[in-house]
C-alpha positions as CSV (number, residue, x, y, z in Angstrom):
1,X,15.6,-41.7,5.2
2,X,11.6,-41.9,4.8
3,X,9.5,-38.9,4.1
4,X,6.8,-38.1,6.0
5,X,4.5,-36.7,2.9
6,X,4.4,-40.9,2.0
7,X,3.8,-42.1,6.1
8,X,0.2,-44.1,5.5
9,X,0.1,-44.1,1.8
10,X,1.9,-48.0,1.8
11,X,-1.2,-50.0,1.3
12,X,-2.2,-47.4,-1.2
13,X,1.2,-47.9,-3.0
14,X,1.1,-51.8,-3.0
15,X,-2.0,-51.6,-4.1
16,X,-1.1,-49.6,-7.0
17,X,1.8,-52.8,-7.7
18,X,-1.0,-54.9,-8.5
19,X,-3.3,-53.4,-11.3
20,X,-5.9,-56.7,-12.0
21,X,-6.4,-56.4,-8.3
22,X,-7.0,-52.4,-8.8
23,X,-9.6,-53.0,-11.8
24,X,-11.5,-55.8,-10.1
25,X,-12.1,-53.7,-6.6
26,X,-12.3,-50.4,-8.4
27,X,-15.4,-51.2,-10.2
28,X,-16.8,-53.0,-6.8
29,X,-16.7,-50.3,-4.9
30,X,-17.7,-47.9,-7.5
31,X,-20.8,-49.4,-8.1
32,X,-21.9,-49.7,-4.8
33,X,-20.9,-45.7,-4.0
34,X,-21.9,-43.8,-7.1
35,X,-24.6,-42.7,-6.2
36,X,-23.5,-40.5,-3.5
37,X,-20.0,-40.0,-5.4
38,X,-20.2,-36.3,-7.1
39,X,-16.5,-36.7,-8.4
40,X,-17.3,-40.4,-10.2
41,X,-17.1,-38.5,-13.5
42,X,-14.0,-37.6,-13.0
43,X,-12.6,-40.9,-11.1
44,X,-13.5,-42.6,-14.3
45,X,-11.9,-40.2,-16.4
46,X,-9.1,-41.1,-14.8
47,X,-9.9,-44.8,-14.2
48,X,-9.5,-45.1,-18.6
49,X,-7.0,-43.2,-18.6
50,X,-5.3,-45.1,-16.1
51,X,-5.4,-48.0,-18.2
52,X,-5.0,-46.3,-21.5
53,X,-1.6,-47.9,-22.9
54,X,-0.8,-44.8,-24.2
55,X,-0.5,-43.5,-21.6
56,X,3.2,-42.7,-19.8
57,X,3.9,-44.6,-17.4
58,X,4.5,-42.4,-14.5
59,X,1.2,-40.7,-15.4
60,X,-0.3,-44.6,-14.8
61,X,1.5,-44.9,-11.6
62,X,0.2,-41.3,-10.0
63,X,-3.5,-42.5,-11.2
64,X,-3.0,-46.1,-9.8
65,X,-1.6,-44.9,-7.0
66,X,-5.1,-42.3,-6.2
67,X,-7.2,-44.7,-7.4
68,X,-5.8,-47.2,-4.9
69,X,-6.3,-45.1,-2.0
70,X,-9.7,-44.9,-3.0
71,X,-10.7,-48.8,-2.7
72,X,-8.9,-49.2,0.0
73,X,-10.9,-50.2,2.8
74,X,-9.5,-47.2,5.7
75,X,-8.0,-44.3,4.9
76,X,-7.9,-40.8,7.4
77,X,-11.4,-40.3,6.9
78,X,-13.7,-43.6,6.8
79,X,-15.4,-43.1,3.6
80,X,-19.1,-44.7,6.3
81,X,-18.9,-41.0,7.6
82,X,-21.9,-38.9,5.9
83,X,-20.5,-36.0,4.0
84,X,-17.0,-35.9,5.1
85,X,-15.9,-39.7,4.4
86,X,-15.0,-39.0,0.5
87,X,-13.1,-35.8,1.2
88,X,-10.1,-37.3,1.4
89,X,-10.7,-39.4,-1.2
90,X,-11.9,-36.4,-3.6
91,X,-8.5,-34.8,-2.5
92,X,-6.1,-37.0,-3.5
93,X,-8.0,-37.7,-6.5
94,X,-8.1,-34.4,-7.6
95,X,-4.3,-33.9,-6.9
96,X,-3.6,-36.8,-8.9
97,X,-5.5,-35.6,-11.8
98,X,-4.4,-31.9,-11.4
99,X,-0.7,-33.6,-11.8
100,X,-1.4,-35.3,-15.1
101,X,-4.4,-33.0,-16.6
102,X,-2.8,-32.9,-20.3
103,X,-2.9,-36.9,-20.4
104,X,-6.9,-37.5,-19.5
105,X,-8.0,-36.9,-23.0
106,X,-11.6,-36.2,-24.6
107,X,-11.7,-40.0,-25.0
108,X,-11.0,-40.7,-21.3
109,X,-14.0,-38.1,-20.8
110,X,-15.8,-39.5,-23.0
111,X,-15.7,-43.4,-21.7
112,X,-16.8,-42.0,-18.2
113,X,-20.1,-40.5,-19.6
114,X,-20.7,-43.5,-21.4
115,X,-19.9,-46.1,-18.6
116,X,-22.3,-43.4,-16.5
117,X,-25.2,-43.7,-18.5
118,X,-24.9,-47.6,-18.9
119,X,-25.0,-48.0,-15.2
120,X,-21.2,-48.4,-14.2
121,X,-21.3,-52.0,-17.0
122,X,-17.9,-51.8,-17.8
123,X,-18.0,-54.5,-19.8
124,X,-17.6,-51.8,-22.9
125,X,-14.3,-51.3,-21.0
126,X,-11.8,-51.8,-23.7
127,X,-8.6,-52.4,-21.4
128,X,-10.3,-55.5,-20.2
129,X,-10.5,-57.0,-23.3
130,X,-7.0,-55.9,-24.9
């Protein structure tokens, strides 16, 4: 038996199977929104810690899974619509993060400020190079 809570979430959730494909279109898309994104901080944040190998597993798969949703090309709101197209977005990313607070550490923080102010490079991105 399915449960409704996951009914649209499957591209998300395939998605999330595939992390190279996750990095490569995360930072895409990210570049191209930031500006108009007032949560990137935080997607970030959760981007490294995301890819953190310290980090627990199931705490990866709940960040993968948000972070997903967010590159995905449709989703309930199109993201094209001014104002309201990230809300959905910001939602589930926030849920996500509110579920794994205690494993987004001052590092995590800390890599999002500085991929910020080098203008979303991520070439300082240490889980690409491990």
């Amino acid at each position: 038996m399915s449960s409704d809570h996951s009914v649209g979430y499957e591209p998300a959730d395939r998605l999330a199977r595939d992390p190279d494909s996750v990095r490569r279109r995360f930072w895409q898309k990210l570049k191209h929104l930031a500006v108009r994104l007032p949560f990137a901080e935080d997607l970030l944040a959760a981007y490294y810690c995301a890819f953190d190998r310290k980090t627990p597993r199931h705490v990866q798969a709940a960040l993968l899974g948000a972070i997903a949703y967010f590159i995905l090309p449709f989703d309930f709101i199109p993201d094209m619509l001014p104002l309201l197209g990230f809300t959905d977005d910001a939602a589930i990313l926030a849920t996500a993060i509110r579920m794994v607070a205690s494993h987004i550490t001052p590092e995590h923080r800390a890599a999002a400020r500085a991929a910020m102010a080098r203008g979303l490079d991520h070439s300082g991105d240490v889980a690409e190079g491990e």
